[in-house]
KOLBAGU-457730 format. One line per 4 residues: number of its first residue (from 1); their letters; for each residue x negated, y, z negated of N, C-alpha, C. Coordinates in nm, 4 decimals, decimal comma. Example, Ala and Ser with C-alpha at 12.3 -4.5 7.8 and 13.67 -1.06 7.14 Angstrom:
1) AS) -1,3190 -0,5690 -0,7800 -1,2300 -0,4500 -0,7800 -1,3200 -0,3300 -0,7800 | -1,2850 -0,2250 -0,7080 -1,3670 -0,1060 -0,7140 -1,2900 0,0030 -0,7870
END
This chain:
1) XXXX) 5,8232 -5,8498 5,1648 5,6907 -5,8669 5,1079 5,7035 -5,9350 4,9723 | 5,6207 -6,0219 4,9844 5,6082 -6,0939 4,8267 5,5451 -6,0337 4,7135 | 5,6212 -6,0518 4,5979 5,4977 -5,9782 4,5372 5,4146 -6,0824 4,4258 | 5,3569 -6,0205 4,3182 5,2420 -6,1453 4,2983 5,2762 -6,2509 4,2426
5) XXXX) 5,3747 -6,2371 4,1603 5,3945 -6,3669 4,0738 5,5258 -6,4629 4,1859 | 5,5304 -6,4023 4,3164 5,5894 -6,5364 4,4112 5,5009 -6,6031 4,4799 | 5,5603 -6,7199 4,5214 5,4850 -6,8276 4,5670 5,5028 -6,7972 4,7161 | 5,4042 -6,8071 4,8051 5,3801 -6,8085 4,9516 5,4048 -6,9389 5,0033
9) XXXX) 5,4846 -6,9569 5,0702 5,4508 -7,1093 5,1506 5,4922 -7,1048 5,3079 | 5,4092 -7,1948 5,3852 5,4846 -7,2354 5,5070 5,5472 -7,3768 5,5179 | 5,5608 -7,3731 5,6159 5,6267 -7,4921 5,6508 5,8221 -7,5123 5,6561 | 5,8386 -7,6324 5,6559 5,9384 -7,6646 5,6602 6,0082 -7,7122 5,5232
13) XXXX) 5,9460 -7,7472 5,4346 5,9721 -7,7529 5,3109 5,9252 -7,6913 5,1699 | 5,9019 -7,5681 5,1796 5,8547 -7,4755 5,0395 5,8437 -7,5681 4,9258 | 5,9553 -7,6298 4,8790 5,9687 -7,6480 4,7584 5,9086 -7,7927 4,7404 | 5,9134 -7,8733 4,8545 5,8394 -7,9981 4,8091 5,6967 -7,9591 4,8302
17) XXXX) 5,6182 -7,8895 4,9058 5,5141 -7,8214 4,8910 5,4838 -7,7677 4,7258 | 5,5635 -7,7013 4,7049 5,5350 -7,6498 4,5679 5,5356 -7,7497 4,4469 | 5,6171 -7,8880 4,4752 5,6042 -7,9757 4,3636 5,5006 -8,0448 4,3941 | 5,4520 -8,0647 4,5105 5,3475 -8,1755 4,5326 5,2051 -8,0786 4,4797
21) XXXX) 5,2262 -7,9375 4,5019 5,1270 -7,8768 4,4263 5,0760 -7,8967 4,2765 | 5,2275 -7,8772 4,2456 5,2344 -7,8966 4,0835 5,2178 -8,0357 4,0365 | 5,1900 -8,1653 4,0942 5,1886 -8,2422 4,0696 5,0456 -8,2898 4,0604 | 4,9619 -8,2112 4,1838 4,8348 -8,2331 4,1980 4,7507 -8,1317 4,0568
25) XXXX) 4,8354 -8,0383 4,0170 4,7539 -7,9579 3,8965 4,8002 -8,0300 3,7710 | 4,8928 -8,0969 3,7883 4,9100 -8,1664 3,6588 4,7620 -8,2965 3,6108 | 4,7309 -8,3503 3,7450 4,6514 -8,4538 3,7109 4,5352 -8,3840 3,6431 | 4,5110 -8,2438 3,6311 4,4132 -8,1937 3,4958 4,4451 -8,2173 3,3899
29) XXXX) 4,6192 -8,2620 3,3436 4,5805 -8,2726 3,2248 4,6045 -8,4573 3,1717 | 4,5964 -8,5351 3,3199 4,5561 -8,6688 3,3159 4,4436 -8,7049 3,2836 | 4,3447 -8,5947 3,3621 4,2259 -8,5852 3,3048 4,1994 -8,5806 3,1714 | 4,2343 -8,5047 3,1296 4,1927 -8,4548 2,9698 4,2200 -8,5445 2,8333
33) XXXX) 4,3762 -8,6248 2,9382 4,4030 -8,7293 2,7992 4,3317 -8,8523 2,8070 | 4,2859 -8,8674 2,9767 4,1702 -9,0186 2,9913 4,0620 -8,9882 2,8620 | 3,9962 -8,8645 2,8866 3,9353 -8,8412 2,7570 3,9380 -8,7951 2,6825 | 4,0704 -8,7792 2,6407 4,0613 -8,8023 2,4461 4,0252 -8,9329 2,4365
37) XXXX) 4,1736 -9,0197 2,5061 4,1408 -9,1582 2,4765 4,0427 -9,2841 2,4660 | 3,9712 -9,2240 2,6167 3,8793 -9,3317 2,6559 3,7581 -9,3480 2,5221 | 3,7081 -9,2331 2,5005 3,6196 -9,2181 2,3581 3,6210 -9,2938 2,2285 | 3,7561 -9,3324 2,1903 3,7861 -9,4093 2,1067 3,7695 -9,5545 2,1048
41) XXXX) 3,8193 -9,6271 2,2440 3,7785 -9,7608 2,2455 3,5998 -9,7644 2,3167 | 3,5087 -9,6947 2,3450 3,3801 -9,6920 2,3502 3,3108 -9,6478 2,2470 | 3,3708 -9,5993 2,1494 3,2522 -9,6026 2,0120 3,1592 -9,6814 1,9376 | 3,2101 -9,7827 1,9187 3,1413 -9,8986 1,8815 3,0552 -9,9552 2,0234
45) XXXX) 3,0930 -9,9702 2,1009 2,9755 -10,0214 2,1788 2,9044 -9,8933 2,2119 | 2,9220 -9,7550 2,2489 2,7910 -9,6599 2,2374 2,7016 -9,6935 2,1222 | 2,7546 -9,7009 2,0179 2,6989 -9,7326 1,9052 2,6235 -9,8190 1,9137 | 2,6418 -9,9432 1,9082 2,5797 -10,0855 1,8944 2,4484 -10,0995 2,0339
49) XXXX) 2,4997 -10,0415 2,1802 2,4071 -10,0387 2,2556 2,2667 -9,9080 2,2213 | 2,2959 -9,8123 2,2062 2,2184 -9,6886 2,1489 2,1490 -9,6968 2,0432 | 2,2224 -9,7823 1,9211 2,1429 -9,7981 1,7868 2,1954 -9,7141 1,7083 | 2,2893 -9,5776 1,7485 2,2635 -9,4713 1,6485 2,3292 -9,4701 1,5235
53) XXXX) 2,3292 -9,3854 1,4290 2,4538 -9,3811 1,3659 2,5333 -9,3312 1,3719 | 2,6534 -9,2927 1,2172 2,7574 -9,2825 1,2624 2,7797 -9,1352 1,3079 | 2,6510 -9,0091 1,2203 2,6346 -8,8735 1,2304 2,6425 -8,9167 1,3682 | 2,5269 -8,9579 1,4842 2,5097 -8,9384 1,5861 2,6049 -8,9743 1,6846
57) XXXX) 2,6758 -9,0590 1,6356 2,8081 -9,0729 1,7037 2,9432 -9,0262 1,7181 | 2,9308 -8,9787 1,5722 3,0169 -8,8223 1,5492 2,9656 -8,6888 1,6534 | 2,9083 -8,6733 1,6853 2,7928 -8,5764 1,7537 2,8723 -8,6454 1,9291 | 2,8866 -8,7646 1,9437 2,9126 -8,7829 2,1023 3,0638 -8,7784 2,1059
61) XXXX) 3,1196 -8,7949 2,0106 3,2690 -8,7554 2,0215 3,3077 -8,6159 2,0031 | 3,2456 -8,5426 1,9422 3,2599 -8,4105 1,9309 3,2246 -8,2815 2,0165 | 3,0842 -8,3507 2,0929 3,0553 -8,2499 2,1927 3,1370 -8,1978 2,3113 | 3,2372 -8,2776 2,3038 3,3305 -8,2700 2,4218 3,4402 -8,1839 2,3990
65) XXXX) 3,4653 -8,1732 2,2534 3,5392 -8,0635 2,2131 3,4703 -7,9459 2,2077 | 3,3532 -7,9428 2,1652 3,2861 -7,7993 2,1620 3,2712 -7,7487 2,3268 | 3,2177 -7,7987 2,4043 3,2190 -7,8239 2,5062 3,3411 -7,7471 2,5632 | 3,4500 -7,8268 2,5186 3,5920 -7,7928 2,5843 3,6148 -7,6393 2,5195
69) XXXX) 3,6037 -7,5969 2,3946 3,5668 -7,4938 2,3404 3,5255 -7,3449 2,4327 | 3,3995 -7,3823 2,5082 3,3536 -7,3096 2,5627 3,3717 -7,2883 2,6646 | 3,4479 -7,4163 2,6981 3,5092 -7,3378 2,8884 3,6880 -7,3116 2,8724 | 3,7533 -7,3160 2,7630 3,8468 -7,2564 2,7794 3,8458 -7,0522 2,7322
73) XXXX) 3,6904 -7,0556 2,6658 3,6434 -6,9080 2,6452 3,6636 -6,8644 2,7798 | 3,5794 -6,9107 2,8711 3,5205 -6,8390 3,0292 3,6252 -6,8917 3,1213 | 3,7400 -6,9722 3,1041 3,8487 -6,9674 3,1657 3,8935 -6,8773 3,1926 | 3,8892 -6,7945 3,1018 3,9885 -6,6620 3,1510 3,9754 -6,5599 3,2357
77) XXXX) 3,8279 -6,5529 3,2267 3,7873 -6,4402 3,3381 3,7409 -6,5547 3,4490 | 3,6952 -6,6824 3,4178 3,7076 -6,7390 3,5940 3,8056 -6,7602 3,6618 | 3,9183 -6,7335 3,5778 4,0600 -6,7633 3,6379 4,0690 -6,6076 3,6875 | 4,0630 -6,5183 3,6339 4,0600 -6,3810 3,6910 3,9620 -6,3150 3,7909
81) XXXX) 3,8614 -6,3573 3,8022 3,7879 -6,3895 3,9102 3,7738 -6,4152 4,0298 | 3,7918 -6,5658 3,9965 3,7635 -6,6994 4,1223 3,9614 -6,6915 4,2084 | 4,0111 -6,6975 4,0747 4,1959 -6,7451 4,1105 4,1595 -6,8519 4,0415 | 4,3305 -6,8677 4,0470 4,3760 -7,0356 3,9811 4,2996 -7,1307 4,0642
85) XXXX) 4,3345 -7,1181 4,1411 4,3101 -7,2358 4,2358 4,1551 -7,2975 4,2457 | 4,1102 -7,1293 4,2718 3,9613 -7,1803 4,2892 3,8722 -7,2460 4,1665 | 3,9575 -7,2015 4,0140 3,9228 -7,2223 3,9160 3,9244 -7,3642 3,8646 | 4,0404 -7,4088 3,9102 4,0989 -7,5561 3,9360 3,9947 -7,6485 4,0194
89) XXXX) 3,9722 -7,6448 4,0860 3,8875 -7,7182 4,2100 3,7236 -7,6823 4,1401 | 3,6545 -7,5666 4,0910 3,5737 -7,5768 3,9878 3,5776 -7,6587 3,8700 | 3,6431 -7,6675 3,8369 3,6919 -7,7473 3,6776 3,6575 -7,8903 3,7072 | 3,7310 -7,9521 3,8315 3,7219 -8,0542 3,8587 3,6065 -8,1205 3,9143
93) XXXX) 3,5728 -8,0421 4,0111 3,4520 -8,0446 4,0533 3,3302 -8,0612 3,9103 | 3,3148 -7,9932 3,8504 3,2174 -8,0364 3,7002 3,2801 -8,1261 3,6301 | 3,4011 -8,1728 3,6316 3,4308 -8,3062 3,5838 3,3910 -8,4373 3,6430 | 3,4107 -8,4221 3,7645 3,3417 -8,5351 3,8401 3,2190 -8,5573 3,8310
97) XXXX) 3,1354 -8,4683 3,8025 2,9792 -8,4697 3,7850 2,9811 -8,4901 3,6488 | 2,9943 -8,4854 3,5345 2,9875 -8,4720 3,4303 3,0262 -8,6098 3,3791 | 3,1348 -8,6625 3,4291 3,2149 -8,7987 3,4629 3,1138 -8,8821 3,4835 | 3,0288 -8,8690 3,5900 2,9180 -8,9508 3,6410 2,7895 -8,9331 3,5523
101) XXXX) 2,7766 -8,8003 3,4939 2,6039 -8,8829 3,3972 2,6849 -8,9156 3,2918 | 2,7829 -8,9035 3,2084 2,8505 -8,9634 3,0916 2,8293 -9,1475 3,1437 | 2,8689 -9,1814 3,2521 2,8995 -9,3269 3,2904 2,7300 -9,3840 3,3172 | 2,6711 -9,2938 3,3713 2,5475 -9,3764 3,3855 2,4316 -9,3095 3,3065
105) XXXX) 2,4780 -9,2691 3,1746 2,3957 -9,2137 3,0524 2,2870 -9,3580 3,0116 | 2,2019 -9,3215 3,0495 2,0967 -9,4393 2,9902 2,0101 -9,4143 2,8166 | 2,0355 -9,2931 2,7515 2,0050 -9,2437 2,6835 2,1156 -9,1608 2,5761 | 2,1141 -9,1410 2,4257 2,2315 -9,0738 2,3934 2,2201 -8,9196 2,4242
109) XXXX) 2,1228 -8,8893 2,3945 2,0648 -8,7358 2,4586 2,1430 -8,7057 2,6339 | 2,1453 -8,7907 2,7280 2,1801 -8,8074 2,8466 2,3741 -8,7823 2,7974 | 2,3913 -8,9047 2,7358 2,5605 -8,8796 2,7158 2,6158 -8,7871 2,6417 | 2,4740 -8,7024 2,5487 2,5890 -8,5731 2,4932 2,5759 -8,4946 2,6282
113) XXXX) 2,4954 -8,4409 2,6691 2,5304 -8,3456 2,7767 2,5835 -8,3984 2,8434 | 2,6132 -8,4994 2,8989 2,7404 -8,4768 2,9858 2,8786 -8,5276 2,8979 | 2,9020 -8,5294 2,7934 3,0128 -8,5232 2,7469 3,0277 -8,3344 2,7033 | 2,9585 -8,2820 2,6490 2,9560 -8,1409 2,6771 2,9800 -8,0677 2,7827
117) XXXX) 2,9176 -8,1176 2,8953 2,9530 -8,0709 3,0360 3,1220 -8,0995 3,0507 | 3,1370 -8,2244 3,0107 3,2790 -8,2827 3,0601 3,3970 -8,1508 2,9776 | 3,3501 -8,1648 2,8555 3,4551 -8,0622 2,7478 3,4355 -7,9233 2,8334 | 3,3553 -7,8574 2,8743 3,3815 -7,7782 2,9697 3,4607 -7,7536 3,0591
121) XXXX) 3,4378 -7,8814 3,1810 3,5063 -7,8226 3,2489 3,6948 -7,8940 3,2301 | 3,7061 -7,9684 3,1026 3,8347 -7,9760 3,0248 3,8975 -7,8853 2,9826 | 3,8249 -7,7482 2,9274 3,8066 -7,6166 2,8284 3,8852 -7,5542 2,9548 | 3,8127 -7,5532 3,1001 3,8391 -7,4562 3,2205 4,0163 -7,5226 3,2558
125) XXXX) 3,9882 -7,6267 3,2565 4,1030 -7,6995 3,3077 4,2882 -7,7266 3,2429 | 4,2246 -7,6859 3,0988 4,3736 -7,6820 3,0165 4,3684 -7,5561 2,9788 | 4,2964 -7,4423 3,0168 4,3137 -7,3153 3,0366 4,3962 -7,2852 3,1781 | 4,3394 -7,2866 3,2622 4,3985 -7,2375 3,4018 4,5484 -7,3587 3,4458
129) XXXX) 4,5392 -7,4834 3,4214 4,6427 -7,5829 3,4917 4,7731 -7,5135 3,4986 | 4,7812 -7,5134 3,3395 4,9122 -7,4533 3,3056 4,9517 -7,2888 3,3724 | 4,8683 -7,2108 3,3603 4,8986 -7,1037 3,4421 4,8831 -7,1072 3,5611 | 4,8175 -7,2046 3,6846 4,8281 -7,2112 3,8124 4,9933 -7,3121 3,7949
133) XXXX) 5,0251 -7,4048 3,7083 5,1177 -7,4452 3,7504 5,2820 -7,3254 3,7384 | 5,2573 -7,2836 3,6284 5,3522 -7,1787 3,5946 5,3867 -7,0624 3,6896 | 5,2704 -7,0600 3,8179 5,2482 -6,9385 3,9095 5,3073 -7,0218 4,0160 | 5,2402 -7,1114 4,0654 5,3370 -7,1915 4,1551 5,4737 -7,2654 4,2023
137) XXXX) 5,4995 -7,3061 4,0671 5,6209 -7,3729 4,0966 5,7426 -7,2375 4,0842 | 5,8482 -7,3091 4,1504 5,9574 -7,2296 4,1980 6,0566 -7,1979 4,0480 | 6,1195 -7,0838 4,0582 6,1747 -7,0543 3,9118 6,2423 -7,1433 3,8790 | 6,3294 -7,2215 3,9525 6,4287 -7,3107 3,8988 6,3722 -7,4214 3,7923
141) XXXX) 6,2138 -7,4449 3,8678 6,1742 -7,6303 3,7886 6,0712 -7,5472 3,7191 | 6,0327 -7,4606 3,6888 5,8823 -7,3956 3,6319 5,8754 -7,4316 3,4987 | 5,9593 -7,4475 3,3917 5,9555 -7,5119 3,2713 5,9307 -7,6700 3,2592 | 6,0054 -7,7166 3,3612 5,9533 -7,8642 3,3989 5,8059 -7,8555 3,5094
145) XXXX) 5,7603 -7,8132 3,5571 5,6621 -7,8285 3,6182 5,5368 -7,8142 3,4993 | 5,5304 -7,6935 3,3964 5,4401 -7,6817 3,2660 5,4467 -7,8172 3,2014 | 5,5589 -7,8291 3,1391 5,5782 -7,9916 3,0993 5,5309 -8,1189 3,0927 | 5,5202 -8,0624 3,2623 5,4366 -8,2495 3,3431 5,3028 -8,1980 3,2931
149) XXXX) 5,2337 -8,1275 3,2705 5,1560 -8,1153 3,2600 5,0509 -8,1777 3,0802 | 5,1536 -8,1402 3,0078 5,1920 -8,1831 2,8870 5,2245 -8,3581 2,8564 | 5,2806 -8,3737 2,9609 5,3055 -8,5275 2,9913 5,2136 -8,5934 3,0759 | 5,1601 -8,5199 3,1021 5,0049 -8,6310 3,1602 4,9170 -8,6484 3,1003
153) XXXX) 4,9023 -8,5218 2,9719 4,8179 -8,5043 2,8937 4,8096 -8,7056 2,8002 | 4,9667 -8,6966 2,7621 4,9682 -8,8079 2,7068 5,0158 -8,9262 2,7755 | 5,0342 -8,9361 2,9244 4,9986 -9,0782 2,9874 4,8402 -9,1029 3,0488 | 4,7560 -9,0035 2,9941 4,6154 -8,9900 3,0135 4,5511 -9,0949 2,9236
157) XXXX) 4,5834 -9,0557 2,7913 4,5843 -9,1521 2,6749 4,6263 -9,2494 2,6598 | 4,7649 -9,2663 2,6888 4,8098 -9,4075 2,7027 4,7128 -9,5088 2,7957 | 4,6648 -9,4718 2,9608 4,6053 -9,5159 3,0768 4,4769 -9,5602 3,0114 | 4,4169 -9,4804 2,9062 4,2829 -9,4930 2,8661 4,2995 -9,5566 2,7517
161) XXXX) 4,3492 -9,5795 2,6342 4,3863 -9,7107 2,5324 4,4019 -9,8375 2,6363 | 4,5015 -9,8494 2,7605 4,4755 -9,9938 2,8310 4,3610 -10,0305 2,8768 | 4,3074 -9,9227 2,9360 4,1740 -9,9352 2,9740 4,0774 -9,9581 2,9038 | 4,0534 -9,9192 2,7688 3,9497 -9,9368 2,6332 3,9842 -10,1279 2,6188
165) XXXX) 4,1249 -10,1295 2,6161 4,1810 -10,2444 2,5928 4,1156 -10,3885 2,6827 | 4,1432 -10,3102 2,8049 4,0445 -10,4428 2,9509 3,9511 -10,4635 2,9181 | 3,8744 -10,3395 2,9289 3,7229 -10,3520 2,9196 3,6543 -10,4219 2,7409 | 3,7233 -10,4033 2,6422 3,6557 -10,4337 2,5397 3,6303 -10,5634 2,5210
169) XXXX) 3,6653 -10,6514 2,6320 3,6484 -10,7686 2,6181 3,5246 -10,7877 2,6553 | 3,4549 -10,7436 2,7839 3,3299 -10,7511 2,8447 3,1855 -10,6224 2,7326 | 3,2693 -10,5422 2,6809 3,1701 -10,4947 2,6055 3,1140 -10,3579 2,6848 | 3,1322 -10,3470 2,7707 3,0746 -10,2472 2,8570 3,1651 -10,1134 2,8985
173) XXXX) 3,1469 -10,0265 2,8314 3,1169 -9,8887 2,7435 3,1464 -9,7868 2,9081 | 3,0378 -9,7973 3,0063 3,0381 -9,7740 3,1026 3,1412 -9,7557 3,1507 | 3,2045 -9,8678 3,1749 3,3246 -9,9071 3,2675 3,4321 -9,8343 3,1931 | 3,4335 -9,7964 3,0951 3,5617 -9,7562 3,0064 3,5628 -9,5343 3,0437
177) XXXX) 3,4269 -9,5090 3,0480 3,4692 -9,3657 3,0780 3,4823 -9,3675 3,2388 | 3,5508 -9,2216 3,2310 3,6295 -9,1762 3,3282 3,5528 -9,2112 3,4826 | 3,4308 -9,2432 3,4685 3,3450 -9,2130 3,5849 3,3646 -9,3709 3,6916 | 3,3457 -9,4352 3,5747 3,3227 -9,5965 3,6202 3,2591 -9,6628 3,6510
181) XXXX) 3,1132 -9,5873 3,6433 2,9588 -9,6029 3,6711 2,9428 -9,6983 3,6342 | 2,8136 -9,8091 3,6807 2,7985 -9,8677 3,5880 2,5888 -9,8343 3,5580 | 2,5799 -9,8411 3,4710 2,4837 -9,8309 3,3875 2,3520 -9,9082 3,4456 | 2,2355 -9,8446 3,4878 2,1118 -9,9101 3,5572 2,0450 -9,8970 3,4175
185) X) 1,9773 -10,0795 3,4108 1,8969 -10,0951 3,3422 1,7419 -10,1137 3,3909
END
C-alpha cells in the first residue's frame, strides 16, 4: 500500500509518466513569467491607445500582483480541498479566461479586471505548482523537478521580452499578452 506522499502510477513507464507530469506543471510557471514580462513591452502602447496616465497605468501593472496576492491566500485551502491537481487545472483554467478579456480589453476598466483575474489565478498557480510538482516527481529528480519550475518562471520572461520585441514594431498591445486576441474595434 502506498502511502500519501508516494506517487501512484500505471503503466509501463512510472517515471517517464512522472516527468512528463512534472513537465506539464512546470508550464505554470511559464505562465507566470509570460506575464511578468509581457507587461513591460505593452505599456506604452496601453498607454498611448487608452489615453491614461502614468497613475493609471501603474494601476494595470500592478493589479496583477495584487491579484496574484489573493489567490496565492486561497491556494492553500483550494489545494487542500480540490487537490493539487484539481487546483492546477483551476488555476489554468481562469488563466485562459482572464488571458482572453486582458487581450480583447476594449476599455482600461475591462483590462484591470482581467489582469486581476489573471494575478489570481498566477497567486493559485505558484502556490500549488511547486507542491503538486514536489508530490509527484520521484525522490531521485524531485529537487530538479521544483527547479524546472523556477526555470520556466524565467524562460517565461525571456519568451515574452522576444515577443514584446516582434510585436513592438506593429504597435499592437493585443498581440503581445498571453491571450493573442486581437482587439474588436
Amino acid at each position: 500500500m502506498k502511502t500519501r506522499g508516494q506517487m501512484v502510477t500505471t503503466g509501463a513507464h512510472p517515471k517517464a509518466t512522472a516527468i512528463f507530469a512534472c513537465v506539464l506543471g512546470g508550464l505554470a510557471g511559464l505562465m507566470f513569467g509570460l506575464d511578468i514580462g509581457v507587461i513591460s513591452g505593452a505599456q506604452h502602447f496601453i498607454q498611448r491607445d487608452f489615453g491614461i496616465s502614468d497613475t493609471v497605468l501603474e494601476h494595470v501593472v500592478s493589479w496583477m500582483m495584487l491579484g496574484a496576492a489573493a489567490g496565492a491566500i486561497g491556494a492553500g485551502w483550494m489545494s487542500a480541498t480540490l487537490g493539487r491537481k484539481r487546483s492546477l487545472l483551476w488555476g489554468s483554467l481562469v488563466f485562459v479566461v482572464a488571458s482572453a478579456i486582458c487581450g480583447v480589453a476594449w476599455s482600461v476598466d475591462v483590462l484591470l479586471i482581467g489582469r486581476l483575474i489573471l494575478g489570481v489565478s498566477i497567486g493559485i498557480l505558484s502556490f500549488t505548482a511547486p507542491l503538486y510538482l514536489a508530490e509527484i516527481a520521484p525522490e531521485n529528480i524531485r529537487g530538479a523537478m521544483v527547479s524546472l519550475y523556477q526555470l520556466m518562471i524565467t524562460i517565461g520572461i525571456f519568451v515574452a521580452f522576444l515577443s514584446d520585441t516582434a510585436f513592438s514594431y506593429s504597435g499592437n498591445w493585443h498581440w503581445m499578452l498571453p491571450s493573442r486576441c486581437r482587439r474588436r474595434r
